[in-house]
N, C-alpha and C positions, 0 to 999 in steps of 0.2 A: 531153395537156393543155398548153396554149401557156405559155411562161415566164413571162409575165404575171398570169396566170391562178393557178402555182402560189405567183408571191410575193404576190400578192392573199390565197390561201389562207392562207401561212405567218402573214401580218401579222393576217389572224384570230384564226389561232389563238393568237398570242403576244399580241393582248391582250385573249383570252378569261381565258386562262393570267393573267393581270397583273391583272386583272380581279379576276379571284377568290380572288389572293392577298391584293390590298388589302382584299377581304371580310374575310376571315382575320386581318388584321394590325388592323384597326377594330374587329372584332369587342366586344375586350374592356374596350374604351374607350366602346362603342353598351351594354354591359350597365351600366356604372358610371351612366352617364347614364340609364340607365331606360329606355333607344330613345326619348329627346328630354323624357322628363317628367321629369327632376331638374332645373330651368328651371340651377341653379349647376354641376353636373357638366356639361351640355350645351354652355354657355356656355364654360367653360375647356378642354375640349377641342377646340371649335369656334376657339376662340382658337390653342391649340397646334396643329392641322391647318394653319392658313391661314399658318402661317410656317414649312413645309414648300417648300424650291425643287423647282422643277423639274418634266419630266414625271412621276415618282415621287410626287410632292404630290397633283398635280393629280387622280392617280388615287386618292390615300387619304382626298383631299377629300370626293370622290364617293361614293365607297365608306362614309365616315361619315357622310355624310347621307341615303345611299340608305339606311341601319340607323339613323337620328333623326330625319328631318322625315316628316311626316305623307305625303308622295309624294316619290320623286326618281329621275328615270331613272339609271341606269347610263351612257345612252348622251351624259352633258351634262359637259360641262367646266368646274371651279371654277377660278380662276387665284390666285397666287399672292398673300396676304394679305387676299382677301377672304371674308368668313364670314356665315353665318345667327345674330342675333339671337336668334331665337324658332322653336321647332322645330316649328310649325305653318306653314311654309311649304311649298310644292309646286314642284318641279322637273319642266317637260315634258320630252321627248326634244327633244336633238339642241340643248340651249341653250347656250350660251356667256356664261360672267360672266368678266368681265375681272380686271385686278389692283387691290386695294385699294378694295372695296366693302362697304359695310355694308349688310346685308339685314334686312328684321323681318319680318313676317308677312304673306305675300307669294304669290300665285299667280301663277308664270310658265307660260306656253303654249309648246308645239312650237316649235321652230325659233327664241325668239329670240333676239336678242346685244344684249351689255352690254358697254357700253365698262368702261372702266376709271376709277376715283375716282365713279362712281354707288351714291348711297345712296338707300334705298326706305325711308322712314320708316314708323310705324307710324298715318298718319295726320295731320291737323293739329290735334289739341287732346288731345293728350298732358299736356300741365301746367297746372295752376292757379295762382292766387293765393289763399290766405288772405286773410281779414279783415285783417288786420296788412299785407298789400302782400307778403310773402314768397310767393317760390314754392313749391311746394307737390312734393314727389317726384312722378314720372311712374304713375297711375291707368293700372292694367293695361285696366278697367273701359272704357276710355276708347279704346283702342289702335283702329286699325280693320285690316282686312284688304283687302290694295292688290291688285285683279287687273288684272296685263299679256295681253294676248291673246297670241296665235299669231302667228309671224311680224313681229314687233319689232323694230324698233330703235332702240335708247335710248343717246343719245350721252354721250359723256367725260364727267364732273362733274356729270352732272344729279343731281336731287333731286326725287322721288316722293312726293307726298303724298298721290294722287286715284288710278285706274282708268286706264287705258289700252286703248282699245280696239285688237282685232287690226289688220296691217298698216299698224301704222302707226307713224312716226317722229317721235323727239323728238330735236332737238336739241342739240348740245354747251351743256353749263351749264342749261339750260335747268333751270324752276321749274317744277313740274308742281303747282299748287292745289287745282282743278277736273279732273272726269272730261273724258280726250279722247277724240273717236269715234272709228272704226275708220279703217283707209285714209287717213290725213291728216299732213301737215307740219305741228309744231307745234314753235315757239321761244318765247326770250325768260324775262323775268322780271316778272311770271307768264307760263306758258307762253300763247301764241294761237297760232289754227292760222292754217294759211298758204295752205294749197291741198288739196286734195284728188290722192293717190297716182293717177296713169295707171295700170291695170293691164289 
């Protein structure tokens, strides 16, 4: 076996090994939570994970949502101070969330990456107003579920309110209102697309 080859192996195995001990170390923070249905135990753990440095974090991140949200590969990397909202989100393989993201109820697809400072709202008509002109607390009833496709990517600071179709790119800051279709450059505030992805 070529030397390559064997530390290709070793790095397997060490974060098979790393893997499965962050299993272990979540574990009992995923039971307190109900495995994502105690919506307040979910929440404050989800809080207490995302201020965890390092690669050590990163993996008890995973590890606590692959045991609370409704799907979450193993094989996706949560970065440091960003967390899931609502524990009806789904995590594909191989995605990438950046640092300091807020997530709510959320289907991400394979393969995609998040910048960092991207929040994915629950929608756009989250709050009311009363008769009186006061706002009204946030209407769970109300909340929607935001799916990103496969192969994303969703730049610095954005903000998700719509669908995102697969391969395709939003821009830094950008305001996402409306559903974007698949394969396409879309910027600005509200977001518009811009071209369509050469692939």
């Amino acid at each position: 076996m070529a030397t390559s080859e064997l530390s290709l192996s070793v790095k397997l195995v060490f974060k098979t090994v790393v893997q499965g001990l962050s299993l272990v170390i979540t574990l009992p923070f995923a039971v307190l939570a109900g495995f994502g249905n105690f919506s307040l135990m979910f929440t404050m753990f989800a809080h207490f994970f995302a201020l965890l440095p390092g690669l050590p974090g990163d993996y008890l991140r995973v590890a606590y949502y692959v045991l609370t949200l409704r799907r979450c590969s193993l094989y996706s990397r949560i970065s440091f101070g960003s967390f899931f909202a609502q524990s009806s989100a789904t995590v594909g393989n191989g995605v990438y969330i950046g640092g300091y993201c807020v997530l709510a109820g959320c289907d991400i697809g394979d393969r995609t990456q998040i910048a960092t400072h991207v929040q994915i709202l629950g929608g756009r008509h989250q709050h009311a107003r009363g008769t009186d002109g006061r706002i009204m607390g946030a209407n769970e009833d109300e909340f929607e579920h935001i799916v990103i496709g496969a192969d994303c990517w969703i730049g610095a600071s954005a903000i998700l309110m719509a669908d995102i179709g697969s391969g395709t790119t939003i821009g830094a800051g950008a305001v996402v209102t409306r559903p974007i279709p698949t394969r396409v450059v879309a910027v600005g505030n509200p977001a518009r697309t811009l071209e369509r992805v050469i692939r």
